[in-house]
C-alpha positions in Angstrom: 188.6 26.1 13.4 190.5 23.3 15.0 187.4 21.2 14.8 186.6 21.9 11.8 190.1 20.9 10.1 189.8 17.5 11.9 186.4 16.9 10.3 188.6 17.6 6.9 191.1 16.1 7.6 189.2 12.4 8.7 186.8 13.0 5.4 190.0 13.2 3.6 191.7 10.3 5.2 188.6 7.8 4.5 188.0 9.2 1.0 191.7 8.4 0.7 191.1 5.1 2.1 187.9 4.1 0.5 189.9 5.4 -3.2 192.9 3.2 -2.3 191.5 0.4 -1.6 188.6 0.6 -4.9 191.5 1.1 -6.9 194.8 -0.7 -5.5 193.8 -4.1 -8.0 194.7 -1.5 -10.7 197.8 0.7 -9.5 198.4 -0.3 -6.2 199.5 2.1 -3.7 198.0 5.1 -1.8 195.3 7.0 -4.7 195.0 10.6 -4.2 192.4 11.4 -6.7 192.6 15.2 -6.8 196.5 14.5 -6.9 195.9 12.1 -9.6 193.8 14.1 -11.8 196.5 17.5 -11.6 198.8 14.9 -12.5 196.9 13.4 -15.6 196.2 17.0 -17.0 199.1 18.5 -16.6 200.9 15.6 -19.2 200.8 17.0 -22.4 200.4 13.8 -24.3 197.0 13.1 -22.6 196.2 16.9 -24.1 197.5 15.3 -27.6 195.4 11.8 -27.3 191.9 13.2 -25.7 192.2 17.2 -27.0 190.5 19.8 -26.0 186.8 20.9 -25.3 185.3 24.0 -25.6 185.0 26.4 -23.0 181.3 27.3 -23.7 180.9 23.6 -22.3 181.2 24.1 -18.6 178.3 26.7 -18.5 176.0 24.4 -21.5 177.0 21.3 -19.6 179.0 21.3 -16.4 177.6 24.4 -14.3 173.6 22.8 -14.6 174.8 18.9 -13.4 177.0 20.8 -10.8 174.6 23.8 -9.4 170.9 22.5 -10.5 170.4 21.0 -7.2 171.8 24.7 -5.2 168.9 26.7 -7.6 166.3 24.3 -6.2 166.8 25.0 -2.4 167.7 28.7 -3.3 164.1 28.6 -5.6 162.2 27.4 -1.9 163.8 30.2 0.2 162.2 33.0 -2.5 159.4 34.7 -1.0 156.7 33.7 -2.4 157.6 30.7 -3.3 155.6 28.9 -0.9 152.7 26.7 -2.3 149.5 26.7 0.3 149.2 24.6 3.0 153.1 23.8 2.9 153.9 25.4 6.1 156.1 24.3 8.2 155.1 23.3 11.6 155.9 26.3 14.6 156.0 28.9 11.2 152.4 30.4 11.9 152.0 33.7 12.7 149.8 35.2 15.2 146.8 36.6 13.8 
């Protein structure tokens, strides 16, 4: 557990780092994008000057750009879903 919330928390620091420095010619500052984003919806004028979508949009659009790549590798670990002669090497069975 302890290793893993370093891992987080040096992916976080250079994500930080890299956004920070991308951006600082524009704002300036330390950029927190998730931070930044909670802050930009959360204002209602932004909800006045860009309105709002329709909810049918994240399973149409979002869900398949964000999960199409998860249903490939779940598709090639479905039995059966092997093509011939695309064994892996060490999988043979005795026979």
């Amino acid at each position: 557990v302890v290793l893993g919330g370093l891992g987080f928390a040096a992916a976080a620091a250079a994500l930080v780092a890299a956004d920070s420095r991308y951006f600082a010619a524009k704002d300036g500052g330390v950029v927190v994008a998730p931070w930044r984003n909670f802050v930009f919806n959360a204002d209602p004028e932004n909800l006045k000057r860009f309105g709002l979508h329709p909810r049918y949009l994240h399973a149409l659009v979002n869900a398949p750009l964000l999960y199409a790549p998860l249903l490939l590798v779940v598709y090639r670990r479905l039995p059966g879903s092997e093509r011939p002669g695309s064994e892996r090497p060490g999988s043979e069975r005795p026979g």
